[in-house]
N, CA, C and O atoms as CSV, one atom per row, in Angstrom:
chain,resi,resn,atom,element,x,y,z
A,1,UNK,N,N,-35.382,9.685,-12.635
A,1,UNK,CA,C,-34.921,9.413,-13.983
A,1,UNK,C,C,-33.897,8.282,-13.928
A,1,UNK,O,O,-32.892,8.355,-13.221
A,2,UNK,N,N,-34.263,6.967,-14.898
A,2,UNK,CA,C,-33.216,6.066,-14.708
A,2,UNK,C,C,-32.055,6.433,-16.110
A,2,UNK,O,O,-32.118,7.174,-17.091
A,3,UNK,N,N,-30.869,5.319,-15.477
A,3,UNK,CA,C,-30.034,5.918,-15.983
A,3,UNK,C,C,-29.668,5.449,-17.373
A,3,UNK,O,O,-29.327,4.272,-17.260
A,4,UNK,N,N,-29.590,5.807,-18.534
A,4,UNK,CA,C,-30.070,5.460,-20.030
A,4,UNK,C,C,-28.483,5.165,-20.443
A,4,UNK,O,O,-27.696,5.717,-19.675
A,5,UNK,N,N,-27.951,4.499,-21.371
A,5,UNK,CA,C,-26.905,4.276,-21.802
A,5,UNK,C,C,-26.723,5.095,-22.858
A,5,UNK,O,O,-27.551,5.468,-23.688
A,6,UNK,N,N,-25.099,5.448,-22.724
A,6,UNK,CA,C,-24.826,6.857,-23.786
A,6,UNK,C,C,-25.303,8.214,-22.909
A,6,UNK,O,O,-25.320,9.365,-23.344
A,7,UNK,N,N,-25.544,7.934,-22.058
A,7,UNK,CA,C,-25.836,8.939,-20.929
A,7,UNK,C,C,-24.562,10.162,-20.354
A,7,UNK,O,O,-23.675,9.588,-19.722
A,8,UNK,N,N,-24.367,11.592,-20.467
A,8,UNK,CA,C,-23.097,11.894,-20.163
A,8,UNK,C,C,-23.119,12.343,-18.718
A,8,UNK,O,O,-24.120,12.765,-18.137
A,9,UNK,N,N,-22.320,12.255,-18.376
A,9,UNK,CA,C,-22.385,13.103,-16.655
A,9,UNK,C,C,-22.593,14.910,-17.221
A,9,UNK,O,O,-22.125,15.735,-18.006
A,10,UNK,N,N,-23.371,14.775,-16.436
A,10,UNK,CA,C,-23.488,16.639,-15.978
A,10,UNK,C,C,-23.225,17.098,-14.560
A,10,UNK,O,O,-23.561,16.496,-13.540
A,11,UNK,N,N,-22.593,18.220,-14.636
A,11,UNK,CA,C,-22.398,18.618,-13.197
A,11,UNK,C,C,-21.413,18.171,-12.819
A,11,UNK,O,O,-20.527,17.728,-13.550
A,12,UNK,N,N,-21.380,18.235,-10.674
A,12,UNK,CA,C,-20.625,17.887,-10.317
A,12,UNK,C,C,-18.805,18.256,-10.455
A,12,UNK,O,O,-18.390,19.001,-11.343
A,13,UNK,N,N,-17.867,17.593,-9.419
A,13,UNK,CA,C,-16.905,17.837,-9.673
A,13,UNK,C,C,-16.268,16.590,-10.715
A,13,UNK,O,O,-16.573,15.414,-10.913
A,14,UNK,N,N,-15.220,17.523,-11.256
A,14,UNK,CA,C,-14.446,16.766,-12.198
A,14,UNK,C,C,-13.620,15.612,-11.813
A,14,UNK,O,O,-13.021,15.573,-10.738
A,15,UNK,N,N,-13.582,14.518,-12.832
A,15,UNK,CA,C,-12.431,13.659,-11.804
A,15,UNK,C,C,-11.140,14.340,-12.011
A,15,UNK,O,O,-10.866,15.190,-12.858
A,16,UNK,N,N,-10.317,13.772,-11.001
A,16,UNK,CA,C,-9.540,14.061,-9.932
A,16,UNK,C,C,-9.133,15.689,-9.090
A,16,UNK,O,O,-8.051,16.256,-8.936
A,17,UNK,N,N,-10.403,16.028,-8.714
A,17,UNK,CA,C,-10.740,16.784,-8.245
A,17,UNK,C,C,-11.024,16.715,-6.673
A,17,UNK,O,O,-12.004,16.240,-6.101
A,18,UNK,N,N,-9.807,17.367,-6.103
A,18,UNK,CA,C,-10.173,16.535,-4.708
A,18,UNK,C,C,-11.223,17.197,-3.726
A,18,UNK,O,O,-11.748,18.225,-4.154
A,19,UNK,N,N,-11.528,16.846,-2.726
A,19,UNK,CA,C,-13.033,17.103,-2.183
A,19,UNK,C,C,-12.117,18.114,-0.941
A,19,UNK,O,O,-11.112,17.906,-0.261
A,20,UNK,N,N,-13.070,19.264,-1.092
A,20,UNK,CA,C,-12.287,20.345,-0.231
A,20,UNK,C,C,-12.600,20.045,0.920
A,20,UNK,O,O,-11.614,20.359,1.587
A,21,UNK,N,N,-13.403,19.606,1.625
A,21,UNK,CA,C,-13.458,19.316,3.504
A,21,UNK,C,C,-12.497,18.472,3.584
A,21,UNK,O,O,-11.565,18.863,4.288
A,22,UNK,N,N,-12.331,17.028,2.926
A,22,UNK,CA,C,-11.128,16.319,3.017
A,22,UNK,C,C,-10.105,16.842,3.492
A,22,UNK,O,O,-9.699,16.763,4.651
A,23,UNK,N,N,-9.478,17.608,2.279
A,23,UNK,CA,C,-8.574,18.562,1.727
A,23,UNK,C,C,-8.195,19.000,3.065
A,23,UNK,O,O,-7.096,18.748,3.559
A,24,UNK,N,N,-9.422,19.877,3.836
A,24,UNK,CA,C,-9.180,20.894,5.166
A,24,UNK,C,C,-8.997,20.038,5.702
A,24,UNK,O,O,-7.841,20.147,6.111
A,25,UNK,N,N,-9.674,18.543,6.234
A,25,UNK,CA,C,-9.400,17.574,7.275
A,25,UNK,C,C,-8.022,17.386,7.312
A,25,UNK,O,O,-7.372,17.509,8.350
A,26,UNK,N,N,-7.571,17.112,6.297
A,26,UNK,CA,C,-6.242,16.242,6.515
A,26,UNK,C,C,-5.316,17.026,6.691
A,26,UNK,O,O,-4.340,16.598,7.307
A,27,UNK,N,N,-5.313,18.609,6.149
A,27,UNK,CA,C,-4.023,19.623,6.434
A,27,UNK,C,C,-4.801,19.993,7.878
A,27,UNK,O,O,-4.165,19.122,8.471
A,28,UNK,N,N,-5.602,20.530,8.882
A,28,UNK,CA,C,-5.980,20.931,10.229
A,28,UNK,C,C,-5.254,19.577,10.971
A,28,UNK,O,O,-4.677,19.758,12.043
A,29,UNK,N,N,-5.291,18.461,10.477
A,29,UNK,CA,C,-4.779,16.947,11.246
A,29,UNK,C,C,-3.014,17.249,11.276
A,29,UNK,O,O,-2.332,17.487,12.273
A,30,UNK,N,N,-2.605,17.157,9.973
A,30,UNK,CA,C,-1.149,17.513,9.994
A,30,UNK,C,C,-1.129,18.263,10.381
A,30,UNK,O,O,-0.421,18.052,11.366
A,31,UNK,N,N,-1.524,19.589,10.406
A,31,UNK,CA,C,-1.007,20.853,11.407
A,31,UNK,C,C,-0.639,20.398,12.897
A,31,UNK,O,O,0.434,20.296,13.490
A,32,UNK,N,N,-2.420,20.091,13.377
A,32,UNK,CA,C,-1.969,19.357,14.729
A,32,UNK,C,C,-1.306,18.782,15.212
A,32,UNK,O,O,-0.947,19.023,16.365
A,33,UNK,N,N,-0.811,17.624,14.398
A,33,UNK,CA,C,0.279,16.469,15.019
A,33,UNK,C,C,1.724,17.144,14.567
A,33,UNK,O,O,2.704,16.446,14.830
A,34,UNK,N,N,1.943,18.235,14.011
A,34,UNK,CA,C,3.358,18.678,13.767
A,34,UNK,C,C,3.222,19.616,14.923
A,34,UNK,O,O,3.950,19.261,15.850
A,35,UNK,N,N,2.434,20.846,15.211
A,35,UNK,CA,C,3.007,21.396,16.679
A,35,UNK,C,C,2.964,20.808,18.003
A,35,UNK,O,O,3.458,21.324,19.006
A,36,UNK,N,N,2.086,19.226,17.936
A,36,UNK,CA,C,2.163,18.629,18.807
A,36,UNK,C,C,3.615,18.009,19.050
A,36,UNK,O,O,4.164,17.899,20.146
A,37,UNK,N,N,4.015,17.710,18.079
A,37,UNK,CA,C,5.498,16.503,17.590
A,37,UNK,C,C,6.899,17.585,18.557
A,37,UNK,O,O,7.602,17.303,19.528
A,38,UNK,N,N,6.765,19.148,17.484
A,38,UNK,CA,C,7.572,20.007,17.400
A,38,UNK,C,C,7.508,20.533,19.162
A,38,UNK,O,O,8.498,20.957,19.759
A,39,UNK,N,N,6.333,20.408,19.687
A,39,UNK,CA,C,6.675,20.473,21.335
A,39,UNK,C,C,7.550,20.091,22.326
A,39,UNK,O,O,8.226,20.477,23.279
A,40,UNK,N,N,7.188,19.058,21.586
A,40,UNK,CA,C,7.896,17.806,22.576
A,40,UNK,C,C,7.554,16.905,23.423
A,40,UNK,O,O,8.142,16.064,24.103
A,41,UNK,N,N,5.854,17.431,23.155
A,41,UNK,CA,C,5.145,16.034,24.209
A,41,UNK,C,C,5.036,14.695,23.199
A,41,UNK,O,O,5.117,13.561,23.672
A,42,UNK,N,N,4.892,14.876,22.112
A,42,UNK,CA,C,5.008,13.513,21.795
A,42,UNK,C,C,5.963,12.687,22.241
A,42,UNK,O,O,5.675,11.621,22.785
A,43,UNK,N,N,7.067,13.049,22.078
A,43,UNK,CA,C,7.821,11.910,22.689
A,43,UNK,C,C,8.307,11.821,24.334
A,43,UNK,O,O,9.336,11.348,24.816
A,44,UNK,N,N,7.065,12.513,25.025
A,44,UNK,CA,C,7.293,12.432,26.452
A,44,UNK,C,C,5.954,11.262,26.550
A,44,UNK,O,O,5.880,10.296,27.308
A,45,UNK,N,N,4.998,11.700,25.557
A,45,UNK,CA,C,3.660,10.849,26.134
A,45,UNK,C,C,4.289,9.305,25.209
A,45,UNK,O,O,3.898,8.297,25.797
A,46,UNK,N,N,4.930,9.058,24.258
A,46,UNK,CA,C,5.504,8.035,23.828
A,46,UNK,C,C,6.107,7.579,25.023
A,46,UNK,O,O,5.649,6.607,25.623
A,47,UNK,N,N,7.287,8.321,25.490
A,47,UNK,CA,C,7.888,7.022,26.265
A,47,UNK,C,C,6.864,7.013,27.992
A,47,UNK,O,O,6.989,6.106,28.815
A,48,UNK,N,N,6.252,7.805,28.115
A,48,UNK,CA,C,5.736,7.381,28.977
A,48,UNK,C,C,4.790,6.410,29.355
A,48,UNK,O,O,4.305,6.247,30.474
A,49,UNK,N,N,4.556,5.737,28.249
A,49,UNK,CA,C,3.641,4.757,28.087
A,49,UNK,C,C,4.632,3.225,28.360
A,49,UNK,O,O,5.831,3.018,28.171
A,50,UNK,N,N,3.521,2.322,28.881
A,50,UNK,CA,C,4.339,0.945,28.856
A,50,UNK,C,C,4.473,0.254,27.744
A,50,UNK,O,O,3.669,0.149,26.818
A,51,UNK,N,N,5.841,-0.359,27.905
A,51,UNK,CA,C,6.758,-0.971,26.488
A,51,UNK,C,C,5.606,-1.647,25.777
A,51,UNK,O,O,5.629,-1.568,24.549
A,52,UNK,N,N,4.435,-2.405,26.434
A,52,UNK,CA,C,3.415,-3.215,25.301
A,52,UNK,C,C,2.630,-2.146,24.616
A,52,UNK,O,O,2.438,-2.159,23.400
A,53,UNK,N,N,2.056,-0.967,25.638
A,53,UNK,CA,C,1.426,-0.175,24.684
A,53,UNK,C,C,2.204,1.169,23.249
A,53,UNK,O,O,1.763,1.715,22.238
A,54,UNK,N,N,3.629,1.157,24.072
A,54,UNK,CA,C,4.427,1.701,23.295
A,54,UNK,C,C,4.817,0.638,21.931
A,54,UNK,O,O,5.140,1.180,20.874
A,55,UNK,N,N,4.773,-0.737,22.007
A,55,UNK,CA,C,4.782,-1.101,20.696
A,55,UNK,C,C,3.982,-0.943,19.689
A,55,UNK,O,O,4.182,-0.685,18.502
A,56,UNK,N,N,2.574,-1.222,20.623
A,56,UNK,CA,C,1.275,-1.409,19.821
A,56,UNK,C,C,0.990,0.002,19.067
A,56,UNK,O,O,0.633,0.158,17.899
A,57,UNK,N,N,1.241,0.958,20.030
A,57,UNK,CA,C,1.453,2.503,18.978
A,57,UNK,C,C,2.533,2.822,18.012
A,57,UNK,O,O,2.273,3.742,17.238
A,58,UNK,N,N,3.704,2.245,17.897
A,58,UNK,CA,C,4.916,2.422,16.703
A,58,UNK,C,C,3.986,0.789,15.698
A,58,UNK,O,O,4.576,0.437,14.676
A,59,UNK,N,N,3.000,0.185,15.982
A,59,UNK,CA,C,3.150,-0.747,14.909
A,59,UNK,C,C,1.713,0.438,13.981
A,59,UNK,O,O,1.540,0.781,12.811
A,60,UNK,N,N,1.039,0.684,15.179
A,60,UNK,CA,C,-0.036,1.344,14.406
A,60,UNK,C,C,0.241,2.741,13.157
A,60,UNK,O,O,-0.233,2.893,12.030
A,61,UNK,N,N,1.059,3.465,13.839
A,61,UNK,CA,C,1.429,4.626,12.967
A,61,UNK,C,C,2.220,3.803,12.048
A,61,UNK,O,O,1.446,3.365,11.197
A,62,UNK,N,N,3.520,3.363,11.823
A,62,UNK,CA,C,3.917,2.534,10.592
A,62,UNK,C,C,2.542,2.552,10.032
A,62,UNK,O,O,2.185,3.621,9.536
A,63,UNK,N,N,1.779,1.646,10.025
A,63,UNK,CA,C,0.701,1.254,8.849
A,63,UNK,C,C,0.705,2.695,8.021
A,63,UNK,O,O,0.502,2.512,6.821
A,64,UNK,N,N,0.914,4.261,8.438
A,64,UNK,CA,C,0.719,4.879,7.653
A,64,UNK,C,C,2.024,5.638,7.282
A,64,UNK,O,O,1.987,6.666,6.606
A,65,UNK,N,N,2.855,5.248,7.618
A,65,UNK,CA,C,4.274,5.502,6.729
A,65,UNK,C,C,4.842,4.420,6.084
A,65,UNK,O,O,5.370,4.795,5.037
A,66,UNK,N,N,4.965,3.095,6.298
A,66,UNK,CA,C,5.886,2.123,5.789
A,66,UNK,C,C,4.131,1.784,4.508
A,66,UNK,O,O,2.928,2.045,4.476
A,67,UNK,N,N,5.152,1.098,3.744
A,67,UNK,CA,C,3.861,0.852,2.766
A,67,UNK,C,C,3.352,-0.730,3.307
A,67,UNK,O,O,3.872,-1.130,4.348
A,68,UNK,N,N,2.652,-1.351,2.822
A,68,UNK,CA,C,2.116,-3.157,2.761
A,68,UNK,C,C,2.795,-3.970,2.076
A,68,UNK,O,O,2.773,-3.618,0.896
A,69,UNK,N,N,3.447,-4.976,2.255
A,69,UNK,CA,C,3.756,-6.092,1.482
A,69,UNK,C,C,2.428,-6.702,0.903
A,69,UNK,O,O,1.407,-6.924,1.554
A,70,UNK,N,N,2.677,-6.992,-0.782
A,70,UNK,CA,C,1.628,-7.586,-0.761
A,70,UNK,C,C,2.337,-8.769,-1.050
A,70,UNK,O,O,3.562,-8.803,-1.160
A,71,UNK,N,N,1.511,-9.840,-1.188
A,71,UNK,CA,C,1.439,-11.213,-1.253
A,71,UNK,C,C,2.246,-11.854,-2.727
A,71,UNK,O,O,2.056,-11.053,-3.643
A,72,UNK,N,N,2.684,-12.488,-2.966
A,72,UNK,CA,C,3.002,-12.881,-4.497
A,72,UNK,C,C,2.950,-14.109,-4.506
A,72,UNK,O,O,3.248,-14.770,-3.511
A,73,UNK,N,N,2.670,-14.489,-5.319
A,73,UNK,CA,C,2.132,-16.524,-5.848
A,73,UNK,C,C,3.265,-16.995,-6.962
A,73,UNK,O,O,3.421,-16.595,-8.116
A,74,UNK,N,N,3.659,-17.527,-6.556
A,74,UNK,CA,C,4.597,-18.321,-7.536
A,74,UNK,C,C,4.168,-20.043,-7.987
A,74,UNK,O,O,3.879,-20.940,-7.196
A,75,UNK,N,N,4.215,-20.101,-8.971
A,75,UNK,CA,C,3.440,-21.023,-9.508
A,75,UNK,C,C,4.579,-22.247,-9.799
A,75,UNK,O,O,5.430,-21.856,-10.598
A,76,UNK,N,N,4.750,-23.386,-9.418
A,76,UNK,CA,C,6.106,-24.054,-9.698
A,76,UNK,C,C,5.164,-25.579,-10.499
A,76,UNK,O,O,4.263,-26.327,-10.121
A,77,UNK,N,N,5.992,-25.441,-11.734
A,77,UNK,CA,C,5.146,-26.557,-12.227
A,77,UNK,C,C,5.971,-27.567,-12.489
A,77,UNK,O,O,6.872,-27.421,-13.314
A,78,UNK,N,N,5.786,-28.706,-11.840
A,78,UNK,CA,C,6.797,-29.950,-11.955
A,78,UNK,C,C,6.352,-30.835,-13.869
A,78,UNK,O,O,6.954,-31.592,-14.629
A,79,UNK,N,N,5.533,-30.409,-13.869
A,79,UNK,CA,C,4.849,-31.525,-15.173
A,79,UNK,C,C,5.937,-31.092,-16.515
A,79,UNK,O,O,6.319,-32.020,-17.228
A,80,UNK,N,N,6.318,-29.957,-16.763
A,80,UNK,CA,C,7.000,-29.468,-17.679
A,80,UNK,C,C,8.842,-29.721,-17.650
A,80,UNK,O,O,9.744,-29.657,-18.485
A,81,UNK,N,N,8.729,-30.050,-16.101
A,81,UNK,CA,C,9.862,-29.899,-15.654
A,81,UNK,C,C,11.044,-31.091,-16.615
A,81,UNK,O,O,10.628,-32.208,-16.923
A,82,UNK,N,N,12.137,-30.749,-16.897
A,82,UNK,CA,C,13.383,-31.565,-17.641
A,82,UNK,C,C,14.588,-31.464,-16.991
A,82,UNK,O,O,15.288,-30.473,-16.781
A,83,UNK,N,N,14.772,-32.870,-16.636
A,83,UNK,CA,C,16.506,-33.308,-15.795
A,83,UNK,C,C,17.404,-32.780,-16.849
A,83,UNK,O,O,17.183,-33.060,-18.027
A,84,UNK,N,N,18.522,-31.944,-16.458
A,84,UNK,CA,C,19.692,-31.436,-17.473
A,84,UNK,C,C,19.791,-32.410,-18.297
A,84,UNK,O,O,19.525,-31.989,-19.423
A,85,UNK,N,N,20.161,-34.026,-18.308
A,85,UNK,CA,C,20.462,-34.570,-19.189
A,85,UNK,C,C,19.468,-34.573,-20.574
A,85,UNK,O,O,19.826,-34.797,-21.730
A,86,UNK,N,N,18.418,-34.325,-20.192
A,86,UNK,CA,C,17.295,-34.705,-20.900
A,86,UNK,C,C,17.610,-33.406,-21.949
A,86,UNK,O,O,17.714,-33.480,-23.173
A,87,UNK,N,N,17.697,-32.515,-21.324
A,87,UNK,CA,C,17.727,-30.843,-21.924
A,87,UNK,C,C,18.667,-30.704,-22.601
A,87,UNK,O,O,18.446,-29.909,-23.514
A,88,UNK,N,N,19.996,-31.254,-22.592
A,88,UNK,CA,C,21.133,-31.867,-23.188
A,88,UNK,C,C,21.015,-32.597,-24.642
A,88,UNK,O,O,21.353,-32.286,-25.784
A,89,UNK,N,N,20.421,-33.633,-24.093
A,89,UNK,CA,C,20.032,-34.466,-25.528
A,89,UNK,C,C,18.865,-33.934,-26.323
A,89,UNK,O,O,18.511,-34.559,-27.323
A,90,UNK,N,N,18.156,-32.684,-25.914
A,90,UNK,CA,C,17.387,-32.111,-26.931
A,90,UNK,C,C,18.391,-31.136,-27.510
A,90,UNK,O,O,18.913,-31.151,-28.625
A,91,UNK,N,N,18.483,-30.636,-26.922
A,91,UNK,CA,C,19.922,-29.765,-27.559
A,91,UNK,C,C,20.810,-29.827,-28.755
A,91,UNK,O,O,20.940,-29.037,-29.689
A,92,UNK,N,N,21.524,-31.228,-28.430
A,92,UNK,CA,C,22.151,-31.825,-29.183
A,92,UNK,C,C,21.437,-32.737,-30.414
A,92,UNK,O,O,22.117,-33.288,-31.280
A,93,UNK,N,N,20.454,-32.788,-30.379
A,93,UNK,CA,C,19.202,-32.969,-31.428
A,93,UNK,C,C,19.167,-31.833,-32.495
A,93,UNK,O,O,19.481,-31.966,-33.678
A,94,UNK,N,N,18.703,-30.608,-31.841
A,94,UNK,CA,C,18.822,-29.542,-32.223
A,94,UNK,C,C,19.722,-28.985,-33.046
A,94,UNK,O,O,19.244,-28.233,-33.896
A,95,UNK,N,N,21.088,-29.157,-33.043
A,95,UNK,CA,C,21.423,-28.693,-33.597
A,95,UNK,C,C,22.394,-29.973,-34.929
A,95,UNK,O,O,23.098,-29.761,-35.916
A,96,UNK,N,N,22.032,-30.923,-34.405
A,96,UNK,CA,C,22.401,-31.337,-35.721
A,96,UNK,C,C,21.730,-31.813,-37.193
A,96,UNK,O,O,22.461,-32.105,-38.139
């Protein structure tokens, strides 16, 4: 059956309805890495690693605590642009 416009969804889950295996994935994951943490081998198998691979693992985990910079564009437009004096003598135009 193709899909006809004015068509409603049936079924299925609702949006924002989160998907329960997910759900289990990601709390069985946190479980793990907190009695792993709360042991104390994490930070035996951390420093036991060499300083290059010990960076390359504190840059990787950041990615999922620190957030992303994103990018920003600033647009600088010289064509519009007015020397104070100029901005001055409109000014003073202005108001008389």
């Amino acid at each position: 059956m193709q899909f006809q416009k004015g068509h409603t969804k049936t079924g299925g889950r609702k949006a924002g309805t989160p998907n329960k295996a997910t759900s289990f994935t990601r709390e069985t994951m946190a479980n793990l890495l907190n009695q792993y943490a709360n042991s104390g081998m994490m930070s035996e198998d951390f420093l036991a690693l060499d300083p290059k691979d010990r960076i390359t693992m504190a840059e990787r985990i950041a990615q999922y605590i620190i957030p992303k910079m994103q990018a920003t564009a600033l647009d600088v437009s010289t064509a519009a642009a007015q020397t104070i004096e100029e901005r001055l003598r409109q000014l003073a135009k202005d108001n008389d």
